[in-house]
C-alpha positions, 0 to 999 in steps of 0.5 A: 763117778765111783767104781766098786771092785767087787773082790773075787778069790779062788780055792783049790783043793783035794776032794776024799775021790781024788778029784780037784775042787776049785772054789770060787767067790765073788763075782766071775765077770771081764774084770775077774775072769783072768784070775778065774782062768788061771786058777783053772790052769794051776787047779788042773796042773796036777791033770786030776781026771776030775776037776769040780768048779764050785759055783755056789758063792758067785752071785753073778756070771757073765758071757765071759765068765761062761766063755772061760767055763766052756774053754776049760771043759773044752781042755779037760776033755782034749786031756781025757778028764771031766769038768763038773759044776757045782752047787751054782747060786740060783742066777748062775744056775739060770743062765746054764741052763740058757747056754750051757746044754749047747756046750755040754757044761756038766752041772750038779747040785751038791751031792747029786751025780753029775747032770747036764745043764738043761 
């Protein structure tokens, strides 16, 4: 039996409104989400007010990876600040709008204003 390792990697930088986006890509499964969630820890380290998660080069997410997404939000907003998702890939997108109005996740197409995931 052959394993696959899907890579997984993450980009953090600073946005024209003074927001922090993470970008993510690859995969955000159990064998990624502990990168993921350190790379949420490190991006929001400075405590920017605004912390964009961009979702648009993962393919896949699972109960995991939303788990990590819904503690995070859960910090930012202990902290006073904001979580946004943005511009997540068709599946993603899909099971946001499944379980994440239940935990108020934020979601934006791209430029849009932020929205609620539906």
């Amino acid at each position: 039996m052959t394993v696959r390792l899907v890579p997984f990697d993450t980009e953090c930088d600073e946005l024209a409104d003074g927001s922090t986006r993470l970008s993510a890509h690859g995969e955000l499964d159990l064998a990624t989400v502990s990168a993921f969630d350190e790379a949420l820890a490190r991006c929001g380290r400075d405590d920017p007010s605004r912390l964009v998660v961009d979702l648009a080069d993962v393919p896949f997410i699972d109960a995991a990876g939303l788990r990590v997404l819904i503690d995070a939000k859960r910090r930012r907003d202990r902290a006073g600040g904001e979580l946004v998702i943005a511009r997540p890939s068709r599946q993603v997108s899909r099971l946001l709008e499944v379980a994440g109005e239940r935990a108020g996740l934020q979601v934006t197409g791209g430029e849009d204003p932020p929205r609620r995931a539906a």
